[in-house]
Biotite code that builds the C-alpha atoms (Angstrom):
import biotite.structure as struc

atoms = struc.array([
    struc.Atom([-251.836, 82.101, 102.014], chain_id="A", res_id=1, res_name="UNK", atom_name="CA", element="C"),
    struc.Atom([-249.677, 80.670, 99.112], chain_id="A", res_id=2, res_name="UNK", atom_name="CA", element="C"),
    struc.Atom([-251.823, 82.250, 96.489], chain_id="A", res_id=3, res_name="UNK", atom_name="CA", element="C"),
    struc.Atom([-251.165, 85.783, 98.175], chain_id="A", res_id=4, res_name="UNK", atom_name="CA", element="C"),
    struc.Atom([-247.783, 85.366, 98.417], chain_id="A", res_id=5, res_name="UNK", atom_name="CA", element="C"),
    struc.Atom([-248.037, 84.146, 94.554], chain_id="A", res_id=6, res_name="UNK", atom_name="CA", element="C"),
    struc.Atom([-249.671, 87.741, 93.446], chain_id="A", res_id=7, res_name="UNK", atom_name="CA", element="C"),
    struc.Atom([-247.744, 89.679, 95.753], chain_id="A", res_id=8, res_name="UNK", atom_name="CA", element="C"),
    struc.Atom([-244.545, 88.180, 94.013], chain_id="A", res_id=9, res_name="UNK", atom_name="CA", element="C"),
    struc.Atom([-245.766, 88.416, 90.357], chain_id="A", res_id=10, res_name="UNK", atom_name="CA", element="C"),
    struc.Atom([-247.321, 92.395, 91.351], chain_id="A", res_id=11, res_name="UNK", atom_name="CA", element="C"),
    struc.Atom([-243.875, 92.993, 92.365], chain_id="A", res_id=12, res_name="UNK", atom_name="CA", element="C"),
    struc.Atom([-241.008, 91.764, 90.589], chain_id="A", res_id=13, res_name="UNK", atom_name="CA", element="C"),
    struc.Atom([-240.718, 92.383, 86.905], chain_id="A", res_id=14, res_name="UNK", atom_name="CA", element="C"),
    struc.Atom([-240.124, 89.582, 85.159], chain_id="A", res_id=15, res_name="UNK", atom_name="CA", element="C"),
    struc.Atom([-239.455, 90.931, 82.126], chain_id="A", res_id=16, res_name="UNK", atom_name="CA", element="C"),
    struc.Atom([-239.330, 88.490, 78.933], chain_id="A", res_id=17, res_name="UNK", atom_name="CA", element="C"),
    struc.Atom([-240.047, 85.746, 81.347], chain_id="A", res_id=18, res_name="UNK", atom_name="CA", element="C"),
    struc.Atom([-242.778, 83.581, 80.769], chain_id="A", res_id=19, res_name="UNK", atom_name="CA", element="C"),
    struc.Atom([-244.709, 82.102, 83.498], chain_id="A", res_id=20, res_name="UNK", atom_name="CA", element="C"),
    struc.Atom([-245.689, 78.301, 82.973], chain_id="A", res_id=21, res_name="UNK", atom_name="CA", element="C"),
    struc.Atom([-248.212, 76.350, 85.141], chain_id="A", res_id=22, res_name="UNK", atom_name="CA", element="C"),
    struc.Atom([-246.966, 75.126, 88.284], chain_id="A", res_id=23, res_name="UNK", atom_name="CA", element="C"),
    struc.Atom([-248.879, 72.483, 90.865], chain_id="A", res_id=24, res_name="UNK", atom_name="CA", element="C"),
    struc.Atom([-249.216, 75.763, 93.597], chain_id="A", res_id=25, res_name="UNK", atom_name="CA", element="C"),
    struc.Atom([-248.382, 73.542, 96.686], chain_id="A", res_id=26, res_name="UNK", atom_name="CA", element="C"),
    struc.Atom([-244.920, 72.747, 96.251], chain_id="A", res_id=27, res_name="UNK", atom_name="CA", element="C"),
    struc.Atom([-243.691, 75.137, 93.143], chain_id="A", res_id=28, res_name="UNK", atom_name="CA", element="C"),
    struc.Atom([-244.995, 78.314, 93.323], chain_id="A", res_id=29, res_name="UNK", atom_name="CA", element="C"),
    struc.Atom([-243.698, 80.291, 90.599], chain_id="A", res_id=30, res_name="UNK", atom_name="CA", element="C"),
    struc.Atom([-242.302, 78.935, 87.656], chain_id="A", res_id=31, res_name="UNK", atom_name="CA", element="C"),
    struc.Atom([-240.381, 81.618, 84.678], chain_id="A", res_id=32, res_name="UNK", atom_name="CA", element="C"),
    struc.Atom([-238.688, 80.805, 81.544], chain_id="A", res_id=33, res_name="UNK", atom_name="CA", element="C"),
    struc.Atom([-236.429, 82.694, 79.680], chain_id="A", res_id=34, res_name="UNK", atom_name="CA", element="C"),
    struc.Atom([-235.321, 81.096, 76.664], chain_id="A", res_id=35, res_name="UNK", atom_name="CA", element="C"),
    struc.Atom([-231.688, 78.757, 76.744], chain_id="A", res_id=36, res_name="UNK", atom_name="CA", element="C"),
    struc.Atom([-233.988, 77.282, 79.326], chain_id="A", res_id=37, res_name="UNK", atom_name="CA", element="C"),
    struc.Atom([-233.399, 79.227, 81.758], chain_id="A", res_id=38, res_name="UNK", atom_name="CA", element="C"),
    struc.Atom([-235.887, 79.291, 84.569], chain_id="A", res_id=39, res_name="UNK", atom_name="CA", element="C"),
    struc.Atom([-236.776, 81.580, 87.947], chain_id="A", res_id=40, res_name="UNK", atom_name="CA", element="C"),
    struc.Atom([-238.399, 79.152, 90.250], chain_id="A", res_id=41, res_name="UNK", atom_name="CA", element="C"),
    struc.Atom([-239.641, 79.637, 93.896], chain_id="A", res_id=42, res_name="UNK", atom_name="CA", element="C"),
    struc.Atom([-240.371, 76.501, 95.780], chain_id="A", res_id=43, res_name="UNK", atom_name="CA", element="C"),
    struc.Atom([-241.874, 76.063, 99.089], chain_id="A", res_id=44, res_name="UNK", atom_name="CA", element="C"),
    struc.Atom([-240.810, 73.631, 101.807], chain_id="A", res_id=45, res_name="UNK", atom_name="CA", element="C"),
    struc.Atom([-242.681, 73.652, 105.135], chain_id="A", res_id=46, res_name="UNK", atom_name="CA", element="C"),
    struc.Atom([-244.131, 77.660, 105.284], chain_id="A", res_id=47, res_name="UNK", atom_name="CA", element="C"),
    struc.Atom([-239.995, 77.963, 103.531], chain_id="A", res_id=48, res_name="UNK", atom_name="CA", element="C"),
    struc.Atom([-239.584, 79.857, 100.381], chain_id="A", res_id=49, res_name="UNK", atom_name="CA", element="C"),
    struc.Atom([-236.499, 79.217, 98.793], chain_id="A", res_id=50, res_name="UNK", atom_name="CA", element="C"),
    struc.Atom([-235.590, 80.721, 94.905], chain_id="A", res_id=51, res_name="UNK", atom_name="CA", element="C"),
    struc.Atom([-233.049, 79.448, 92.672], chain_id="A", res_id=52, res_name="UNK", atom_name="CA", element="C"),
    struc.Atom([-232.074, 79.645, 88.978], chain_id="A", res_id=53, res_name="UNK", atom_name="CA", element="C"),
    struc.Atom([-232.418, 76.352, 86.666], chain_id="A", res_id=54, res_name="UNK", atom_name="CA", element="C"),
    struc.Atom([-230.778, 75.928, 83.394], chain_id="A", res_id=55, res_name="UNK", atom_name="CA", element="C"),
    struc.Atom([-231.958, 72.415, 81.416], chain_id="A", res_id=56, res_name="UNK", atom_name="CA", element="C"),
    struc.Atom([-233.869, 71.233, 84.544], chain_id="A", res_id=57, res_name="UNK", atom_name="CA", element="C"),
    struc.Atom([-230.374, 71.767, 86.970], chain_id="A", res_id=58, res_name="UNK", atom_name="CA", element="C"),
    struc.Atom([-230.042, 74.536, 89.585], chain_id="A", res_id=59, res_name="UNK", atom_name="CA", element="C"),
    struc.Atom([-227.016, 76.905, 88.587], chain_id="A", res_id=60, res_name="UNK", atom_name="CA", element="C"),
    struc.Atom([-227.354, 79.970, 90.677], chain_id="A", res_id=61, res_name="UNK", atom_name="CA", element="C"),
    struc.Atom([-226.893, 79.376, 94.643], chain_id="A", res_id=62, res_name="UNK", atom_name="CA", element="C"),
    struc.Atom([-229.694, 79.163, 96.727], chain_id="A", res_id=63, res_name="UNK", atom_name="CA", element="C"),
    struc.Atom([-231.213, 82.226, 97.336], chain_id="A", res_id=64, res_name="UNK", atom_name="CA", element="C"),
    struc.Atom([-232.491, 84.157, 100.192], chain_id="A", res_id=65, res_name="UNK", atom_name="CA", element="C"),
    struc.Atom([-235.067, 81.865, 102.196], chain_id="A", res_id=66, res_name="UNK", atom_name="CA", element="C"),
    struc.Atom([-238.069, 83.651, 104.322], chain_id="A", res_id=67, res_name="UNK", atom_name="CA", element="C"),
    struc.Atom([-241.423, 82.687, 105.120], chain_id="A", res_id=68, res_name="UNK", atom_name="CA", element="C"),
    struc.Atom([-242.945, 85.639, 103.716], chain_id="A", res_id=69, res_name="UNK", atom_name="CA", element="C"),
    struc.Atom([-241.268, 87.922, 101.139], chain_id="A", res_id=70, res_name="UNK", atom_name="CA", element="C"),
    struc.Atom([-240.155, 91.427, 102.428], chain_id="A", res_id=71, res_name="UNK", atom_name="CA", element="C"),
    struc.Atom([-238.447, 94.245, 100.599], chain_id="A", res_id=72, res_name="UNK", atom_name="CA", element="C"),
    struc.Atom([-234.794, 92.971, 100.942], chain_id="A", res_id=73, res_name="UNK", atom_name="CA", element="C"),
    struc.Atom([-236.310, 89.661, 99.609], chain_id="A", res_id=74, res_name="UNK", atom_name="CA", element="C"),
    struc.Atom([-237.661, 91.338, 96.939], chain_id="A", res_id=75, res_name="UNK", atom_name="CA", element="C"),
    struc.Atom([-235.066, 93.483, 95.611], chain_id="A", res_id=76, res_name="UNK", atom_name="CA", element="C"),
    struc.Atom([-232.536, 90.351, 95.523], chain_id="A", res_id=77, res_name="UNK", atom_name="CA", element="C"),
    struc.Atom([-235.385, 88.538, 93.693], chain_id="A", res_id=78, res_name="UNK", atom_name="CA", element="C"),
    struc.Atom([-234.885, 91.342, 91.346], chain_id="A", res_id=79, res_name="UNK", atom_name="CA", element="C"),
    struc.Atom([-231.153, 91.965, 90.838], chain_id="A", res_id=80, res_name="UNK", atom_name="CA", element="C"),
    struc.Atom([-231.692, 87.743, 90.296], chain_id="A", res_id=81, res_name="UNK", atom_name="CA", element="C"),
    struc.Atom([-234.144, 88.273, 87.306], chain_id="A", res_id=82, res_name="UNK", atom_name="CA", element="C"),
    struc.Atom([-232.115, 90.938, 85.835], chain_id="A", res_id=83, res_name="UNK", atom_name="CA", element="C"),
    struc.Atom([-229.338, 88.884, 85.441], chain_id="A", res_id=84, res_name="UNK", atom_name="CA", element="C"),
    struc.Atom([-231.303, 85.895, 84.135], chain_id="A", res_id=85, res_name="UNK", atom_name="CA", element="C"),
    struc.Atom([-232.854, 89.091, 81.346], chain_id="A", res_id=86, res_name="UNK", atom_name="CA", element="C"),
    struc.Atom([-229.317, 89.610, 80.791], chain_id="A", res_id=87, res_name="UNK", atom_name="CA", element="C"),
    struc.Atom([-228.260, 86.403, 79.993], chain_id="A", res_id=88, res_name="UNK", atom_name="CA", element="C"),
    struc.Atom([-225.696, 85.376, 82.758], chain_id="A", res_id=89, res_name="UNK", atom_name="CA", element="C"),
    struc.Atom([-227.111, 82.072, 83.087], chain_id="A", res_id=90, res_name="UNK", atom_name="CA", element="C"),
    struc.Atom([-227.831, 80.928, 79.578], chain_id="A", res_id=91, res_name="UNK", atom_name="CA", element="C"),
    struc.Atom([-224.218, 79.374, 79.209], chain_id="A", res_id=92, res_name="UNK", atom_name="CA", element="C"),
    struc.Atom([-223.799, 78.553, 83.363], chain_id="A", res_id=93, res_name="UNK", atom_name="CA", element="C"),
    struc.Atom([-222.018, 74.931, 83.532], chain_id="A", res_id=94, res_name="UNK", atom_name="CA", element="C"),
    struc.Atom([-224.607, 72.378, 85.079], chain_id="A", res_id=95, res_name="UNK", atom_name="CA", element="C"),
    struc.Atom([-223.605, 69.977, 86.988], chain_id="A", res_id=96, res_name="UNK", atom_name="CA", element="C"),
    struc.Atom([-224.164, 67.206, 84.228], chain_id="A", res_id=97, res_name="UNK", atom_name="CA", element="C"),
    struc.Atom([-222.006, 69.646, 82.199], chain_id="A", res_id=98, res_name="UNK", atom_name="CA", element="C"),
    struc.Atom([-219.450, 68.873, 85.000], chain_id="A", res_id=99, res_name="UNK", atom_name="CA", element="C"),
    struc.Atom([-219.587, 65.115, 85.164], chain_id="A", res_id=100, res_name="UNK", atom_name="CA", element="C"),
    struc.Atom([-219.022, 65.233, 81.222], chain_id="A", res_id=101, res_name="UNK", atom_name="CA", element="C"),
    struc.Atom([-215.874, 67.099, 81.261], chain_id="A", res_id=102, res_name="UNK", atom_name="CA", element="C"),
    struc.Atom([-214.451, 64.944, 83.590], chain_id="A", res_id=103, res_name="UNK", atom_name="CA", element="C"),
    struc.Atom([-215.337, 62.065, 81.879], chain_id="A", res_id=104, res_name="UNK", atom_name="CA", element="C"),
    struc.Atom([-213.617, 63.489, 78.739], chain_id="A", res_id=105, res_name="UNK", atom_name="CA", element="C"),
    struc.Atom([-210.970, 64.686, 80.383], chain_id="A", res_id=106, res_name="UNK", atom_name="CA", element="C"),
    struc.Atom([-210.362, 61.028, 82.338], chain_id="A", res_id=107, res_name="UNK", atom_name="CA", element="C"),
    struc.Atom([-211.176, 58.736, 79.344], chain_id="A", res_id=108, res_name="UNK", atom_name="CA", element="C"),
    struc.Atom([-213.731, 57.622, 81.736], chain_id="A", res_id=109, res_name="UNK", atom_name="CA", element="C"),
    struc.Atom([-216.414, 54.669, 80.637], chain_id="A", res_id=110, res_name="UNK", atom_name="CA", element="C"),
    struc.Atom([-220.135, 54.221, 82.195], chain_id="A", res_id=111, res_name="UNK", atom_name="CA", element="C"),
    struc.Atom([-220.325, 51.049, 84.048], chain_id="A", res_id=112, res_name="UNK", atom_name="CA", element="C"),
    struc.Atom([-223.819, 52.203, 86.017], chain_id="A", res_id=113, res_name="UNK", atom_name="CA", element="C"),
    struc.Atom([-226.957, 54.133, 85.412], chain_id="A", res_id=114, res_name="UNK", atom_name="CA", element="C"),
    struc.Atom([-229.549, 55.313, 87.315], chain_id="A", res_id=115, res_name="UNK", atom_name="CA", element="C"),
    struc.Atom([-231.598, 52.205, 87.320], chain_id="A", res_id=116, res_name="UNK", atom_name="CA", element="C"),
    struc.Atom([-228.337, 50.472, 88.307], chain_id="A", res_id=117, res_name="UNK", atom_name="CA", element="C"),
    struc.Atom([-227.916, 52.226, 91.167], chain_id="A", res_id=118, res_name="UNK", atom_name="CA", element="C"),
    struc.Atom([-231.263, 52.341, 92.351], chain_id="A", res_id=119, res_name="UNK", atom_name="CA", element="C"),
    struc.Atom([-231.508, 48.410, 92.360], chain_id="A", res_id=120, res_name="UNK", atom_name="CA", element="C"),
    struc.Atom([-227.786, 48.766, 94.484], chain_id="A", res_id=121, res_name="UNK", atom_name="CA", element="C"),
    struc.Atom([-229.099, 50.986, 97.125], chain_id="A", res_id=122, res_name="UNK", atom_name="CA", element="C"),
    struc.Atom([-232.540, 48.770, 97.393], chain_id="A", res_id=123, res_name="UNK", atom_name="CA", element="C"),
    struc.Atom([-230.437, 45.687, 97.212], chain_id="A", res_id=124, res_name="UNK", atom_name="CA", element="C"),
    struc.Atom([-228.361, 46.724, 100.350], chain_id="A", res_id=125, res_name="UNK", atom_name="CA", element="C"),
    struc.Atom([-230.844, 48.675, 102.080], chain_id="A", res_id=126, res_name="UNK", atom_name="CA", element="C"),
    struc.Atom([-234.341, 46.268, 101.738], chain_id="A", res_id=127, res_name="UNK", atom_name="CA", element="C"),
    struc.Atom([-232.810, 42.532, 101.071], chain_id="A", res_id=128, res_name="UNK", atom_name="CA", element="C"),
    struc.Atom([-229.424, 42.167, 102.509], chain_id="A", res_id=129, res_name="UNK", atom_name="CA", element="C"),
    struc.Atom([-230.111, 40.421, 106.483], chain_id="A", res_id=130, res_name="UNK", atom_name="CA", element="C"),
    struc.Atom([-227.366, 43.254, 107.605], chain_id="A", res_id=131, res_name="UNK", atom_name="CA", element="C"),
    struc.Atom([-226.030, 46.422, 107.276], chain_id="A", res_id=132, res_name="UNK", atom_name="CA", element="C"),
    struc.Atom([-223.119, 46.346, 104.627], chain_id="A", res_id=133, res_name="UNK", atom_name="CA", element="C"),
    struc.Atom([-220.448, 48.555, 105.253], chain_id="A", res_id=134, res_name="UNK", atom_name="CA", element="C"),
    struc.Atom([-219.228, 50.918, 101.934], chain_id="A", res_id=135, res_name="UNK", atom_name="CA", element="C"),
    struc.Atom([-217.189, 53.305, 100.737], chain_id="A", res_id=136, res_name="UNK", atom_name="CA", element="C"),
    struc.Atom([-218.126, 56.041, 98.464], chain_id="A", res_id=137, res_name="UNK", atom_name="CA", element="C"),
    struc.Atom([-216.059, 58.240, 96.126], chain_id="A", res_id=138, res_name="UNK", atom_name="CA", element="C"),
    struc.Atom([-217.665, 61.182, 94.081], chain_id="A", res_id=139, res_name="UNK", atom_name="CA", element="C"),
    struc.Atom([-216.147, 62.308, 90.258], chain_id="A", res_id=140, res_name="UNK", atom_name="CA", element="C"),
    struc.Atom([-215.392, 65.493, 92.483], chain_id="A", res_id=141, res_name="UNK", atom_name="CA", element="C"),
    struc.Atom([-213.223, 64.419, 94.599], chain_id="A", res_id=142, res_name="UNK", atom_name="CA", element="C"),
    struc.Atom([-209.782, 64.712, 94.124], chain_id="A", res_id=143, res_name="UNK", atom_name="CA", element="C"),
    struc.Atom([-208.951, 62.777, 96.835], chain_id="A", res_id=144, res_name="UNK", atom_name="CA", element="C"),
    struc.Atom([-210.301, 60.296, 99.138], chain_id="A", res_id=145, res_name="UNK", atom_name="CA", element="C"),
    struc.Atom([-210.108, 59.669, 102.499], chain_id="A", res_id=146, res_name="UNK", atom_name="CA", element="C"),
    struc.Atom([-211.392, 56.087, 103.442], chain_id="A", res_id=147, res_name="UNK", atom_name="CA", element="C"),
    struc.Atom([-214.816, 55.890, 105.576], chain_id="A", res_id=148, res_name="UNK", atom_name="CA", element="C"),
    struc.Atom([-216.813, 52.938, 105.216], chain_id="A", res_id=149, res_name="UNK", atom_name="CA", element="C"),
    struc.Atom([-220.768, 53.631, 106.788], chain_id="A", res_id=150, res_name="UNK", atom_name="CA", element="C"),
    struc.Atom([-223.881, 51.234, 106.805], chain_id="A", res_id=151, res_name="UNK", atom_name="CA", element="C"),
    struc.Atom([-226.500, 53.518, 106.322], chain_id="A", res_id=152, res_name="UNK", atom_name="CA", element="C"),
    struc.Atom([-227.655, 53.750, 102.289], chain_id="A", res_id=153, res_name="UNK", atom_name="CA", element="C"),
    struc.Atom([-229.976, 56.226, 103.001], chain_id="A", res_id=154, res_name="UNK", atom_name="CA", element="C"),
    struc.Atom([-230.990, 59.473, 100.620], chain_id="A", res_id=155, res_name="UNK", atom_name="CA", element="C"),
    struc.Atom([-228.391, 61.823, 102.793], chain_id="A", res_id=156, res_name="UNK", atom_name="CA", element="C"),
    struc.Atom([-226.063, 59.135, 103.560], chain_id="A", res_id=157, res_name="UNK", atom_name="CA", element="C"),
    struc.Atom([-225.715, 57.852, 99.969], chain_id="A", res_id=158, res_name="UNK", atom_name="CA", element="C"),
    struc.Atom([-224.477, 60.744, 98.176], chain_id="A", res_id=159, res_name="UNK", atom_name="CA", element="C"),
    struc.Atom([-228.212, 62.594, 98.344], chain_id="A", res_id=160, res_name="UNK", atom_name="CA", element="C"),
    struc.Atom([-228.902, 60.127, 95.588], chain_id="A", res_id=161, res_name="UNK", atom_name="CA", element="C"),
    struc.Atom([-226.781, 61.728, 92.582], chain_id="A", res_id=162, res_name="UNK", atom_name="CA", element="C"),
    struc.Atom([-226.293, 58.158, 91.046], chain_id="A", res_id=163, res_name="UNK", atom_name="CA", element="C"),
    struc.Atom([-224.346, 60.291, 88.220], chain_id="A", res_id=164, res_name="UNK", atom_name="CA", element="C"),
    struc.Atom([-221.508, 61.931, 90.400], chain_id="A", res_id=165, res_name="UNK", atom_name="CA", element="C"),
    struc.Atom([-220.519, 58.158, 91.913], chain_id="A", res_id=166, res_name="UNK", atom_name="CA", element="C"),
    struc.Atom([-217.421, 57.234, 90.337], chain_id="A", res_id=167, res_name="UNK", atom_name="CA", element="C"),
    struc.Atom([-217.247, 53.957, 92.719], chain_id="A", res_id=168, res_name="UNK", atom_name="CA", element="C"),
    struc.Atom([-218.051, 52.075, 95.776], chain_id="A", res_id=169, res_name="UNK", atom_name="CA", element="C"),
    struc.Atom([-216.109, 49.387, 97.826], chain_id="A", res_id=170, res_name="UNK", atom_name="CA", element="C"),
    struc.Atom([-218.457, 47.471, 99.903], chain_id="A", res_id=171, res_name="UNK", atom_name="CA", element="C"),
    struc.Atom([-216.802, 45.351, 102.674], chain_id="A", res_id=172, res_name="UNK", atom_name="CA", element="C"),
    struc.Atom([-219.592, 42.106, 103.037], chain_id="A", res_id=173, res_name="UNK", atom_name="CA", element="C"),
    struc.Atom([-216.976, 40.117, 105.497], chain_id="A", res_id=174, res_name="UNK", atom_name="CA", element="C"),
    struc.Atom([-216.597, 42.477, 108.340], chain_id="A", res_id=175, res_name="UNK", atom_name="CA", element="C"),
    struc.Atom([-216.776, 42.424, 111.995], chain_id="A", res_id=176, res_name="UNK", atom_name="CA", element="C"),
    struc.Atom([-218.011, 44.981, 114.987], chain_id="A", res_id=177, res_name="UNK", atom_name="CA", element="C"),
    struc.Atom([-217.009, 45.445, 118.048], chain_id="A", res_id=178, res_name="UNK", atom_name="CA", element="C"),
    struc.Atom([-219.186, 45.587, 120.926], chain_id="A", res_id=179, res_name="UNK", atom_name="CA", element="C"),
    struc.Atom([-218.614, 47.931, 124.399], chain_id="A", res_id=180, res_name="UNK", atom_name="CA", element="C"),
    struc.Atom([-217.831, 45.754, 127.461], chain_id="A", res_id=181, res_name="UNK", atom_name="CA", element="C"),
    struc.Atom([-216.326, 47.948, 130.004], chain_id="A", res_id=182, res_name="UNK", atom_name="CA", element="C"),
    struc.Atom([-213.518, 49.408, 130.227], chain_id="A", res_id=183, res_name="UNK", atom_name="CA", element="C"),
    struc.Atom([-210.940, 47.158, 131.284], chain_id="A", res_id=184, res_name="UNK", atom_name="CA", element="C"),
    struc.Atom([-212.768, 44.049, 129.401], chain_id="A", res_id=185, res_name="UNK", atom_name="CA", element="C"),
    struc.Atom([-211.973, 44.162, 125.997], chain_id="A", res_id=186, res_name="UNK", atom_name="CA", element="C"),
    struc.Atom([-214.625, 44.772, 123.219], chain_id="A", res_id=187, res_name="UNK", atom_name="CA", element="C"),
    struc.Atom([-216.616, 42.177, 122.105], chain_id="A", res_id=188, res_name="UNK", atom_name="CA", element="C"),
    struc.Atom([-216.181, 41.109, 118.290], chain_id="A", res_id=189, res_name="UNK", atom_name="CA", element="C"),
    struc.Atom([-218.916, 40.157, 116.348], chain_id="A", res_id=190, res_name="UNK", atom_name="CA", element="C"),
    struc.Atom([-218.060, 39.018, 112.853], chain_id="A", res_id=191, res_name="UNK", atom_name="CA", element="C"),
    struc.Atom([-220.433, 38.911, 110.100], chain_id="A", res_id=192, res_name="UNK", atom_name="CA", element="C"),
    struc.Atom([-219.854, 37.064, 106.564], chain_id="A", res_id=193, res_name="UNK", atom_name="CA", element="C"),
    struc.Atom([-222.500, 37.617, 103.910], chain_id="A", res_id=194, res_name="UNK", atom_name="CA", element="C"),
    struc.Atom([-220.207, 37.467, 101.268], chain_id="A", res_id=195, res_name="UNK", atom_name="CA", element="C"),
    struc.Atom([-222.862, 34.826, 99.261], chain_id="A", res_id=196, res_name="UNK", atom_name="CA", element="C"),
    struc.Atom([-225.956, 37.002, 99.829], chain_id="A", res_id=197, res_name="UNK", atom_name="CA", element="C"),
    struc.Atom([-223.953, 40.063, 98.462], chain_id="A", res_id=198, res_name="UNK", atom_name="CA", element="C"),
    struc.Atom([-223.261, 38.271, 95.285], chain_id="A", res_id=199, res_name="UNK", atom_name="CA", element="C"),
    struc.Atom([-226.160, 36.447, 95.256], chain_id="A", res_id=200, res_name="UNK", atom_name="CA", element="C"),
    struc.Atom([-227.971, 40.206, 94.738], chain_id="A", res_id=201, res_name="UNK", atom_name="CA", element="C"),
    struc.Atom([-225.405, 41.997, 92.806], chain_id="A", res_id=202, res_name="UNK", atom_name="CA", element="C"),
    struc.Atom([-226.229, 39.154, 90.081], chain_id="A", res_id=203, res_name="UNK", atom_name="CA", element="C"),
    struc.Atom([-229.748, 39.000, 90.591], chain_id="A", res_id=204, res_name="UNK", atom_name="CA", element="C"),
    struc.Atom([-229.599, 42.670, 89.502], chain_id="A", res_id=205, res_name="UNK", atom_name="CA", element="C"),
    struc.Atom([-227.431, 42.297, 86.987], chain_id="A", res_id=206, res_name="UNK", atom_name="CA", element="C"),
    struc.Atom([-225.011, 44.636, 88.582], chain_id="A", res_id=207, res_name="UNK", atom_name="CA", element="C"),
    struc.Atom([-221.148, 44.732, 87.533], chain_id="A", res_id=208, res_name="UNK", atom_name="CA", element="C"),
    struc.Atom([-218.641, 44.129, 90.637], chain_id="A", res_id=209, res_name="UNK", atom_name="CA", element="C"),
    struc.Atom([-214.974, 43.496, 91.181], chain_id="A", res_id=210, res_name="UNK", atom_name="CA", element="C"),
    struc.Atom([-213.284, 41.805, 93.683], chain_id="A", res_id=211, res_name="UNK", atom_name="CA", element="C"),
    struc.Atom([-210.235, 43.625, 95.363], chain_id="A", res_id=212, res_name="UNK", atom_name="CA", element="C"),
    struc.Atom([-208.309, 40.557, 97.050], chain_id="A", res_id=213, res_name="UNK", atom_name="CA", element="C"),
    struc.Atom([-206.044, 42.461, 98.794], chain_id="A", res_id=214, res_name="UNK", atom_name="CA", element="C"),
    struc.Atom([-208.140, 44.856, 100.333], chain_id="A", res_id=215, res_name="UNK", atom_name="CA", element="C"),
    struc.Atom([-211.121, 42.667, 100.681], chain_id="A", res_id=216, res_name="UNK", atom_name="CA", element="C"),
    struc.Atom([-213.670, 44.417, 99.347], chain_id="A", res_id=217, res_name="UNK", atom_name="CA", element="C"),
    struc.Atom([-216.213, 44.399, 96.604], chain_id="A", res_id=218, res_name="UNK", atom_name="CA", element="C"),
    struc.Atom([-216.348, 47.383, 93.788], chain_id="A", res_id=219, res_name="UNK", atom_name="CA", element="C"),
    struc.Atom([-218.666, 48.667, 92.030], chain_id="A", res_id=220, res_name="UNK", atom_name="CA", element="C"),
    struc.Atom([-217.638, 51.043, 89.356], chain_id="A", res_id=221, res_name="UNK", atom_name="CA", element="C"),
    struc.Atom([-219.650, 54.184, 88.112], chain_id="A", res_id=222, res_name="UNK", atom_name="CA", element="C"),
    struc.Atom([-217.259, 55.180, 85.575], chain_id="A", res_id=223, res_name="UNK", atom_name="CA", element="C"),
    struc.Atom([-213.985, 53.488, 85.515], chain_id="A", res_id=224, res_name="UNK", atom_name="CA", element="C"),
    struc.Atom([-210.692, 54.437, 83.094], chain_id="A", res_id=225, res_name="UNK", atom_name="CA", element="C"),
    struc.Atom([-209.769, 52.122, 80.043], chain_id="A", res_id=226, res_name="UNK", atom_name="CA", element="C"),
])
């Protein structure tokens, strides 16, 4: 089935310039470069096409029209989409890396994390702490922030995993919860202190914290001013 739908997309749409490069056929199905690094790609999720524009390995067109089998109206935006790619509308498209370095230059901002970093957080507070830690997130994107601390530090929870966007996170390792009762019995607090076990990991992993004493809270920067 995916091979059909592979011709019937290359017999169709004219690519133009575009060159097509090998692709795995489960997953990515068609695979074009123009050059800038531009690249047409069609992807397949679950019986789910879905076609986007890349530039340097980053999407920078919005998602495109998702169907389980392409049809004529699928087709012709597929088309109007490669002309403009032939055109060159998306050879000097911001990514979002391009993004996070403007702001960064335009904040005086300095790296305290990487990728690694982060990854060793998230596993830290998600495999070896003995509880859920609450946090707080804040993106570079954000111009403001409204406080909401959550426990889960899971793909969709955790800022889908764009290490590079976090600019910080407050985690809270003293906290307590409150447990239902009834209503005219009042909740039932649990506290929890894992303050040691908290730092314990963050210097296991080498990872750079500081302590907010009068908020109570731990933070870890992503990118902090000078």
């Amino acid at each position: 089935m995916k091979a059909e739908i592979i011709k019937f997309i290359r017999d169709n749409i004219d690519f133009k310039s575009g060159v097509f490069q090998a692709v795995d056929g489960e997953k990515r199905l068609i695979d074009v470069a123009w050059k800038h690094n531009v690249h047409y790609i069609v992807d397949c999720f679950n019986g789910i096409l879905w076609d986007y524009v890349t530039r340097n390995g980053e999407q920078v067109s919005l998602q495109g029209t998702t169907t389980k089998k392409p049809d004529e109206e699928w087709l012709k935006y597929t088309q109007k989409l490669v002309n403009q790619i032939e055109n060159g509308d998306f050879n000097h498209k911001k990514t979002r890396s391009d993004e996070i370095a403007e702001i960064i230059q335009k904040r005086n901002l300095t790296s305290y994390m990487n990728n690694t970093k982060w990854r060793e957080f998230v596993h830290a507070m998600d495999e070896e702490m003995s509880v859920a830690v609450p946090y707080d997130l804040k993106t570079l994107f954000e111009d403001s922030h409204d406080e909401y601390f959550d426990t889960f530090y899971d793909y969709e929870s955790f800022n889908y995993y764009d290490f590079k966007s976090i600019e910080w996170v407050k985690v809270k390792p003293v906290f307590s919860e409150y447990k239902f009762r009834g209503m005219l019995i009042p909740d039932e607090e649990i506290a929890f202190d894992v303050e040691d076990e908290f730092i314990m990991l963050m210097k296991k992993y080498s990872i750079p914290y500081e302590y907010d004493v009068e908020n109570k809270v731990y933070i870890i920067y992503g990118y902090k001013g000078s």
